[in-house]
C-alpha positions as CSV (number, residue, x, y, z in Angstrom):
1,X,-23.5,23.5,3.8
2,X,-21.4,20.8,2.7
3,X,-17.6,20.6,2.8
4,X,-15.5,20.7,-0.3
5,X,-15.3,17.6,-2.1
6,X,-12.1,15.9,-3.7
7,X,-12.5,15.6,-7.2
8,X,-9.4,15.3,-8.2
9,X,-6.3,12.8,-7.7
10,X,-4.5,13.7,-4.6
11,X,-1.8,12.6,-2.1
12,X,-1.4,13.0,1.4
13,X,2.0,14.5,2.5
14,X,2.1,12.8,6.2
15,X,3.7,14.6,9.2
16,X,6.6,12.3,8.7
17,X,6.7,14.0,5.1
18,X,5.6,17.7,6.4
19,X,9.5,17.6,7.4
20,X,10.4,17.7,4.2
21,X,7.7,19.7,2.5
22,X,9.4,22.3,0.5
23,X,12.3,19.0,-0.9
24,X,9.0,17.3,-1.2
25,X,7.2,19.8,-3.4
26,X,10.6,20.5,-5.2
27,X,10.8,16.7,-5.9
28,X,7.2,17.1,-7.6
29,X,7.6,19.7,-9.6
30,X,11.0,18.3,-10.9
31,X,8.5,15.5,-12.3
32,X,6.2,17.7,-13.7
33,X,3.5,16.6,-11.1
34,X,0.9,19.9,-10.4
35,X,-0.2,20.3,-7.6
36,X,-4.0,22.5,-7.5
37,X,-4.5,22.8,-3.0
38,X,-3.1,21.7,0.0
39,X,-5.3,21.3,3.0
40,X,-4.5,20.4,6.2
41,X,-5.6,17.2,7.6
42,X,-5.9,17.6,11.6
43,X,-6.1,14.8,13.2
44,X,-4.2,13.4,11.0
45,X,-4.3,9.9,13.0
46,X,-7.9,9.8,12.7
47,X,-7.6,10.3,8.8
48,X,-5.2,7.9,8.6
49,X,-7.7,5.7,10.0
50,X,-10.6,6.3,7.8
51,X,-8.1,6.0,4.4
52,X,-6.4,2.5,5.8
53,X,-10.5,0.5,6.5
54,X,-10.7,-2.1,4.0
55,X,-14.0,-2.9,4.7
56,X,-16.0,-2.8,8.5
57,X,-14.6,-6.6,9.2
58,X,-12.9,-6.6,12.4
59,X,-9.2,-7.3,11.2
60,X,-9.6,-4.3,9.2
61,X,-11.0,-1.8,11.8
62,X,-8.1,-3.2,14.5
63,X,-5.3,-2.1,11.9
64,X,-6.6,1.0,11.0
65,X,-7.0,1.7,14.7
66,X,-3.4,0.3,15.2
67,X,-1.7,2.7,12.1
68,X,-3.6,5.4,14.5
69,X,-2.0,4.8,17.7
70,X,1.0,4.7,16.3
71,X,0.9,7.6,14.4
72,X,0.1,9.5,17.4
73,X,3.4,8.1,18.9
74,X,5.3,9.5,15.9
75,X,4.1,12.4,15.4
76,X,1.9,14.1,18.3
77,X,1.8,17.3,16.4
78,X,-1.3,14.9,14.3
79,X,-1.0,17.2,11.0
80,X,-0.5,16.5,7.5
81,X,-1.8,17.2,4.2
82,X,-4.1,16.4,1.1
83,X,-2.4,17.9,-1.9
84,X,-5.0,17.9,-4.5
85,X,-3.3,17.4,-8.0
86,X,-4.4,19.2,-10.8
87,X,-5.6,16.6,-13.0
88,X,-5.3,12.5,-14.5
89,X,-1.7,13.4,-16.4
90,X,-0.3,14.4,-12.6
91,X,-1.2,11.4,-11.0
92,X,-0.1,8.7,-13.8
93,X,3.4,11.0,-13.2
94,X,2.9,10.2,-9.8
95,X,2.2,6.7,-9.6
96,X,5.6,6.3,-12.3
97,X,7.7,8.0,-9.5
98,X,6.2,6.5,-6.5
99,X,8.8,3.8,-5.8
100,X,11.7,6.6,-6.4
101,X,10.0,9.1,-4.1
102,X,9.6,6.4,-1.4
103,X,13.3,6.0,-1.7
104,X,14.1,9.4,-1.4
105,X,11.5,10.4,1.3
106,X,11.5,7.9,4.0
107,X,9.2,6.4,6.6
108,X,9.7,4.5,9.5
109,X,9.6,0.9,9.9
110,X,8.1,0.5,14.1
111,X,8.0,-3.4,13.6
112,X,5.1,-5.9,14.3
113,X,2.0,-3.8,16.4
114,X,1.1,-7.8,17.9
115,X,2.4,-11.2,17.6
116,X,2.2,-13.0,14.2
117,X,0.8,-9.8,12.9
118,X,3.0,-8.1,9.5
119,X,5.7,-5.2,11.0
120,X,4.0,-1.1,10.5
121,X,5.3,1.0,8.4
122,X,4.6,4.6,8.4
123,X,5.0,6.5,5.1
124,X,6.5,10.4,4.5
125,X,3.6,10.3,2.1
126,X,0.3,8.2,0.6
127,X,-1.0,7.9,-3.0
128,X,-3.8,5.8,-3.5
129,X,-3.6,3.1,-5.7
130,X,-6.2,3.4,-8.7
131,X,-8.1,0.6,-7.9
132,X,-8.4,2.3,-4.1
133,X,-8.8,6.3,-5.6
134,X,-12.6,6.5,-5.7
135,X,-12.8,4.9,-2.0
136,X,-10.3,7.0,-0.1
137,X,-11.9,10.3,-1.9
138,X,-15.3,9.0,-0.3
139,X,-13.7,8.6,2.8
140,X,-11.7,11.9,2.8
141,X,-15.2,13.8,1.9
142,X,-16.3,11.7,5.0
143,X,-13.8,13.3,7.7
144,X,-14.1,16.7,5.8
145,X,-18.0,16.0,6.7
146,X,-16.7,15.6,10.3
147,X,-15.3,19.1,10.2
148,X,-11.6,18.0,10.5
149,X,-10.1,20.1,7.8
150,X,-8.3,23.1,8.9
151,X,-8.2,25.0,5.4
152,X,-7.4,24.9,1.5
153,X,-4.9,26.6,-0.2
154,X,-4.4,27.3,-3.6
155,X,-0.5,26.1,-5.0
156,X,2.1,27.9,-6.8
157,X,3.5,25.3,-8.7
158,X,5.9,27.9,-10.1
């Protein structure tokens, strides 16, 4: 039987963000963002891995594979979450409040992974751009295919 497939928008709360989850989901429904199911994404550095490939070229499989090591340094717990939104209305709401959330809820810079290589940062949380939505959905059906979800939840957004 196959897993349970994304058809919605979604974000991924990361376990830098899981910190923060209830402030986080408070923050979201202040904006009027929905939120339809959480699911856990375990391991989260492999899923990390799968949503950062741009493409099979090398260059892009070596960073993916270096956001997963260093997630795994960060956060050895290796759990967050896809929070599926309800529908087109919560993500435009989303995307409009990205830069102010990112403000509010954040990462950590760990600097350059290699010489001459751009410095990582690691995000409390990920929304895909539009242009990249359609893509990271395949790939999250992908690890889901892999049997690396650990449940879905329905959401009070209250």
């Amino acid at each position: 039987m196959r897993a349970s497939v994304v058809t919605s928008p979604f974000l991924v709360l990361t376990p830098i963000g899981l910190r923060q989850r209830a402030e986080f989901a408070a923050a979201l429904r202040q904006l009027g963002v929905r939120v339809r199911a959480t699911e856990a994404l375990v391991p989260w550095s492999e899923a990390s891995s799968r949503l950062h490939r741009r493409g099979l070229q090398a260059a892009a499989i070596v960073r993916a594979a270096r956001f997963e090591q260093r997630w795994l340094e960060v956060a050895p717990d290796d759990r967050a979450e896809c929070w599926t939104l309800v529908d087109a209305t919560d993500y435009r709401r989303l995307l409009a409040a990205k830069a102010a959330l990112r403000q509010r809820f954040a990462g950590v810079s760990l600097g350059a992974a290699a010489a001459g290589e751009p410095q990582f940062a690691l995000h409390a949380f990920h929304v895909p751009d539009p242009g990249d939505l359609a893509g990271e959905s395949e790939r999250l059906r992908e690890f889901r295919g892999a049997g690396r979800v650990t449940g879905r939840q329905p959401v009070s957004t209250g």
